[in-house]
C-alpha positions as CSV (number, residue, x, y, z in Angstrom):
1,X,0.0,0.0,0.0
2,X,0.9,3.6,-1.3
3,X,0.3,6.7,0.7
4,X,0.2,10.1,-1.0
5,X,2.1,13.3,0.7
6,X,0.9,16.7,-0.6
7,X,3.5,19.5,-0.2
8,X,2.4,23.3,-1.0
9,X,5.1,25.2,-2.4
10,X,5.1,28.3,-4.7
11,X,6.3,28.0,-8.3
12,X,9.9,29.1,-8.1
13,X,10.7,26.8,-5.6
14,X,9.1,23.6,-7.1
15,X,10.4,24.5,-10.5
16,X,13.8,24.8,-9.2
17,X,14.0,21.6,-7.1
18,X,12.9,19.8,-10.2
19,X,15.4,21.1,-12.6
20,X,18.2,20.3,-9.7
21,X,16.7,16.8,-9.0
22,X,16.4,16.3,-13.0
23,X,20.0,17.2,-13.6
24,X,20.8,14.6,-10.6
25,X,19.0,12.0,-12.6
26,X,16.1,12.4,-10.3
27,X,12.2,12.9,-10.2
28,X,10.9,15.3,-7.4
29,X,9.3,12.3,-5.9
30,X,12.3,10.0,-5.9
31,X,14.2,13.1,-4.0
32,X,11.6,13.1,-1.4
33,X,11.2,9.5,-0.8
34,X,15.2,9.7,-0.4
35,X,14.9,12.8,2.1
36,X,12.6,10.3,3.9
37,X,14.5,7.1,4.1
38,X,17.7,9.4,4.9
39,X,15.9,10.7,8.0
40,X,14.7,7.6,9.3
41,X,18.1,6.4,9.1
42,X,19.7,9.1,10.8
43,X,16.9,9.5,13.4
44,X,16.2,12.8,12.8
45,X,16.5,15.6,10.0
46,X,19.8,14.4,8.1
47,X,21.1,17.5,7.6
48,X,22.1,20.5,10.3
49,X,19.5,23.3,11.3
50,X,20.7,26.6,12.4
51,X,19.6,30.3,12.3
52,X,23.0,31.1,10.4
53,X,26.8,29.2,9.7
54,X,28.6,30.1,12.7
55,X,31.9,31.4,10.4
56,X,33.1,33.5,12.6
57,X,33.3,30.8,15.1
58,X,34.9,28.4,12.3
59,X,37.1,31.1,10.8
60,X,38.7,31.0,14.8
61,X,38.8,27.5,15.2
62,X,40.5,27.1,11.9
63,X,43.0,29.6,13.5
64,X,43.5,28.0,16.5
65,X,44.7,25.0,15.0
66,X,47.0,26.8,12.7
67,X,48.6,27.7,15.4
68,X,48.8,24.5,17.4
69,X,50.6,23.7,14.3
70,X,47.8,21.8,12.1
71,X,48.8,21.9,8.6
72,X,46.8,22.7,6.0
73,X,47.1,21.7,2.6
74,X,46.5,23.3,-0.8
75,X,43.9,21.5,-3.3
76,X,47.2,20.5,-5.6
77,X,49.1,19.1,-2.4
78,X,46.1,17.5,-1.4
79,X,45.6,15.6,-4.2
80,X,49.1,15.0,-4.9
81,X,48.7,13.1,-1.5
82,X,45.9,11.2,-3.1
83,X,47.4,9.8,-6.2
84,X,50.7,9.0,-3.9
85,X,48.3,7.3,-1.3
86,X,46.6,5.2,-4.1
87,X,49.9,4.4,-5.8
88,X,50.9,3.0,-3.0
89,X,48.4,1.4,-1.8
90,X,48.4,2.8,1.5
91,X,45.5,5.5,2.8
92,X,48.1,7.5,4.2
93,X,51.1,8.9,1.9
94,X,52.2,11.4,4.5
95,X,54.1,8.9,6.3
């Protein structure tokens, strides 16, 4: 047995969660059903809620660790890291 969910949104916002869903391969429905079955899975909504991202907050904890002397790596050296990682067969090529 089927059950049918009615959602009311306006036009914009339909229109542009189909053409995002379709690009992804997806129906409108299918994206919903998967919103579903991801929320029963994570026991709640499966994404964070808040009023606003936090960045200041982040943009300090990012500093923080800088200076504890966490290194951060550029997209290039990161995925130089990769390739090394997979050549090697290890999941670590830092070592």
């Amino acid at each position: 047995m089927t059950k049918t969910i009615q959602v009311r949104v306006d036009d914009r916002l339909k229109d542009t969660a189909d053409s995002l869903f379709e690009s992804l391969g997806l129906d409108t429905s299918t994206a919903v059903r998967m919103f579903l079955v991801a929320a029963i899975e994570a026991g709640g909504i499966p994404f964070y809620i808040t009023h606003k991202p936090d960045v200041d907050t982040d943009v300090r904890r990012a500093i923080l660790r800088r200076k504890s002397g966490e290194r951060y790596y550029t997209a290039d050296e990161f995925l130089a890291n990769m390739r090394a990682a997979i050549d090697m067969g290890v999941e670590d090529a830092r070592a």
